[in-house]
MIVEX-937270 format. One line per field, with one value per residue: residue number from 1; residue in one letter; x, y, z of N, C-alpha, C in turn. Coordinates in steps of 0.02 Angstrom, whole numbers, plus 50000, padded with zeros to 5 digits. Each point is the difference from the previous one (the first is absolute). Last residue first. Layout:
% MIVEX-937270
seq <- c(NUM:...)
type <- c(A:...)
n_east <- c(X:...)
n_north <- c(Y:...)
n_up <- c(Z:...)
ca_east <- c(X:...)
ca_north <- c(Y:...)
ca_up <- c(Z:...)
c_east <- c(X:...)
c_north <- c(Y:...)
c_up <- c(Z:...)
***
This chain:
% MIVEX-937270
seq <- c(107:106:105:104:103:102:101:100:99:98:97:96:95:94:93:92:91:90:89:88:87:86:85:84:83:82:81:80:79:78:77:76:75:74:73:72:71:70:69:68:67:66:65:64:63:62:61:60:59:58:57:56:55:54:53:52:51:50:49:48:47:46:45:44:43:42:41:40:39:38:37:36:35:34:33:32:31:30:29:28:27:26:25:24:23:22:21:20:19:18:17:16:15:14:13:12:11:10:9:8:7:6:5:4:3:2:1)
type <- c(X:X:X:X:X:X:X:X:X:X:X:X:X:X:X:X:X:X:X:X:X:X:X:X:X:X:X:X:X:X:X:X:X:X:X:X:X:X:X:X:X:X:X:X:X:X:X:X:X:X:X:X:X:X:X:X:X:X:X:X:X:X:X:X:X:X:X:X:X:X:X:X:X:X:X:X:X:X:X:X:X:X:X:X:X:X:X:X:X:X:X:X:X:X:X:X:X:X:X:X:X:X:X:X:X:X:X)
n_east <- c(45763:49980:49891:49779:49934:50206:50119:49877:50013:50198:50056:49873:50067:50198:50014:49862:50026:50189:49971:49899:50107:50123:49900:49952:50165:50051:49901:50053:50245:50063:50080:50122:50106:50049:50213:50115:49840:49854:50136:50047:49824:49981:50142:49940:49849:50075:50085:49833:49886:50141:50004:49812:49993:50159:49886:49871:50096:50084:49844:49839:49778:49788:49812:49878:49795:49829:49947:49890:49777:49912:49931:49783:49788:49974:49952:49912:50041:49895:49894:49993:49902:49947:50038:49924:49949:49937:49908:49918:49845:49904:49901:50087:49929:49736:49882:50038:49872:49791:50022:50033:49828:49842:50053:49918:49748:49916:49855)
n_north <- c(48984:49821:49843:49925:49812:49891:50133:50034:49827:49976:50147:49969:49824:50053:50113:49900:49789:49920:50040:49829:49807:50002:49975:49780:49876:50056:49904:49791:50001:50101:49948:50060:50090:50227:50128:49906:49946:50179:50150:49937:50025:50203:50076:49917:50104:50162:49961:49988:50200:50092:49896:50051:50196:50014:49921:50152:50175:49929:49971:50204:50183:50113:49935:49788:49958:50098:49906:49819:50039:50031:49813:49913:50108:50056:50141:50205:50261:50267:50240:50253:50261:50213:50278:50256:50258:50252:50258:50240:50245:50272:50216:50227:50097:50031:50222:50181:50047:50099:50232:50124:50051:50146:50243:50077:50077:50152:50085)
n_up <- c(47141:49789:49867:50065:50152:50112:50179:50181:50150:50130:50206:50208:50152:50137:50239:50179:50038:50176:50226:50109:50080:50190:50220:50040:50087:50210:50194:50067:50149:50227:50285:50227:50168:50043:49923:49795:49830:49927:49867:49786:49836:49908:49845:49803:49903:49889:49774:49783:49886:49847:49766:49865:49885:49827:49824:49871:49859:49792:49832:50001:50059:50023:50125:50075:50096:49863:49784:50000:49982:49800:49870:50052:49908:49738:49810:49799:49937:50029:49899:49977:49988:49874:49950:50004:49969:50107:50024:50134:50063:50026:50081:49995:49770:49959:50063:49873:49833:50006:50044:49816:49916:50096:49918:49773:50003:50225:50201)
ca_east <- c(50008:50033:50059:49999:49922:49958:50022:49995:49936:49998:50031:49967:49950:50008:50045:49982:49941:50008:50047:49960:49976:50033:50029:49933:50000:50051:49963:49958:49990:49957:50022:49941:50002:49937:49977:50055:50019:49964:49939:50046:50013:49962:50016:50067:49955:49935:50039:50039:49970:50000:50057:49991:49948:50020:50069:49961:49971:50061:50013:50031:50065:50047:50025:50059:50022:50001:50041:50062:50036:49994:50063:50073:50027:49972:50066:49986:49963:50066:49959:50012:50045:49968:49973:50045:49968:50022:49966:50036:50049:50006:49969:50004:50091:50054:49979:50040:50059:49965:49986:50053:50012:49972:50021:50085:50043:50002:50063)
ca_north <- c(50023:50044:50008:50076:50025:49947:50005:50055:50003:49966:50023:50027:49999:49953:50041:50066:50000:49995:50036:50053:49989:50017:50072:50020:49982:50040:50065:50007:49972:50009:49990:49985:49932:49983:50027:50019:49940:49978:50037:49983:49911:50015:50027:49976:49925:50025:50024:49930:49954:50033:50008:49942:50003:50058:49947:49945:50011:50018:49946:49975:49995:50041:50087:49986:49982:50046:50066:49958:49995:50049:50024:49964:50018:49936:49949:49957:49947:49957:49955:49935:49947:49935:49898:49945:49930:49946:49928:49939:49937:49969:49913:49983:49997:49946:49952:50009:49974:49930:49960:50025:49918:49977:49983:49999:49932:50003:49972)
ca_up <- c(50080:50033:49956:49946:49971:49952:49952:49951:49970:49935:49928:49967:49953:49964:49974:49984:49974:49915:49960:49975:49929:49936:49983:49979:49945:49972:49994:49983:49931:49970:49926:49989:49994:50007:50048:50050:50014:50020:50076:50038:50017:50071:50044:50026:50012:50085:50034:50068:50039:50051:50057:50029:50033:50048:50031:50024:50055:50060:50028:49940:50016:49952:50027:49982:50041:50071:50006:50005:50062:50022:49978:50009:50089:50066:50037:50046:49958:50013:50059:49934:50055:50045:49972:50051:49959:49964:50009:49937:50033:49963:50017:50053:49989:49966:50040:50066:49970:49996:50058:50024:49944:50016:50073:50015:49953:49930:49982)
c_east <- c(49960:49984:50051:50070:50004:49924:50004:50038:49979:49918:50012:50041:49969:49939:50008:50059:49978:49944:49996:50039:49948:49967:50034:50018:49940:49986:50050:49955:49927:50019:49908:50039:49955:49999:49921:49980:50076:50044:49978:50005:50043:49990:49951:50010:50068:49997:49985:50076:50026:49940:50006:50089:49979:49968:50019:50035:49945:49980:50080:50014:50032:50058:50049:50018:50100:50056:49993:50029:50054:50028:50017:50071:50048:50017:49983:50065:50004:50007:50093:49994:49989:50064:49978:50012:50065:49974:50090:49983:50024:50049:50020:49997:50032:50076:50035:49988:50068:50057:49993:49986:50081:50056:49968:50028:50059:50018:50004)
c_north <- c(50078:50013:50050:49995:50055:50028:49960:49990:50051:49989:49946:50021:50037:49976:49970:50019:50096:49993:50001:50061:50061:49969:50016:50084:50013:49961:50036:50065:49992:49979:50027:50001:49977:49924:49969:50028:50016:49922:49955:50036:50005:49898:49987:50043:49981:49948:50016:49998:49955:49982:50014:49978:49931:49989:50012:49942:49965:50010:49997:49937:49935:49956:50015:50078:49987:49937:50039:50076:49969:50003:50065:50009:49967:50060:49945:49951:49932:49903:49966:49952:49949:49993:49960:49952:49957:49947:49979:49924:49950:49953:49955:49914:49997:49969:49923:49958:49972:49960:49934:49961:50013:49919:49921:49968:49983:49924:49998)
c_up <- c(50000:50074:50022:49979:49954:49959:49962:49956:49947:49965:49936:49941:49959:49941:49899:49974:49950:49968:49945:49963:49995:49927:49963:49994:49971:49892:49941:49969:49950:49910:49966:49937:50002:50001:50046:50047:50061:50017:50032:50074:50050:49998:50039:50061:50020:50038:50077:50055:50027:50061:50050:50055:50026:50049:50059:50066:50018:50049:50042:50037:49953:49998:49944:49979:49955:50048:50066:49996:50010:50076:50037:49995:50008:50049:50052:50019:50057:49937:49999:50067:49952:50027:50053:49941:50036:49982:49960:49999:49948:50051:49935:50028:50100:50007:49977:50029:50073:49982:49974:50064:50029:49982:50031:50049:49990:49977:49924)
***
């Protein structure tokens, strides 16, 4: 094999098995956050102190209808119950967006 022909393969071989290398950037560390806070945002989803409202409304709205279900058709008063179901309501729909939004100032 000639010298020519030999540096012409070695050239070939190369320019075949050559692999690119990208340069990844770092991932930027998350920045720390209570859990706490963290889960008022998950359980309050983005949502505004309208649709909050909206949303508790329309709950209790339910809660009114199936009272009155249950007290015209079943003649069973669920006043008691009905008042532990709406404070949870307003619990979840209520605590977390003032919590997020006493804690960052924003929704």
């Amino acid at each position: 094999m000639s010298r020519d022909n030999h540096a012409s393969t070695v050239t070939l071989w190369f320019a075949v098995c050559r692999i690119q290398v990208k340069e990844v950037p770092m991932p930027t560390p998350p920045t720390r956050q209570s859990s706490f806070l963290q889960k008022m945002e998950e359980l309050n989803d983005g949502r505004s102190l309208l649709a909050n409202m909206g949303g508790f409304l329309c709950v209790l709205g339910m809660l009114g209808a199936a009272n009155y279900i249950c007290k015209i058709g079943l003649h069973i008063e669920l006043y008691s119950v009905l008042l532990i179901l709406i404070a949870g309501v307003a619990c979840y729909f209520f605590v977390p967006f003032l919590v997020v939004w006493l804690w960052r100032g924003r929704v």
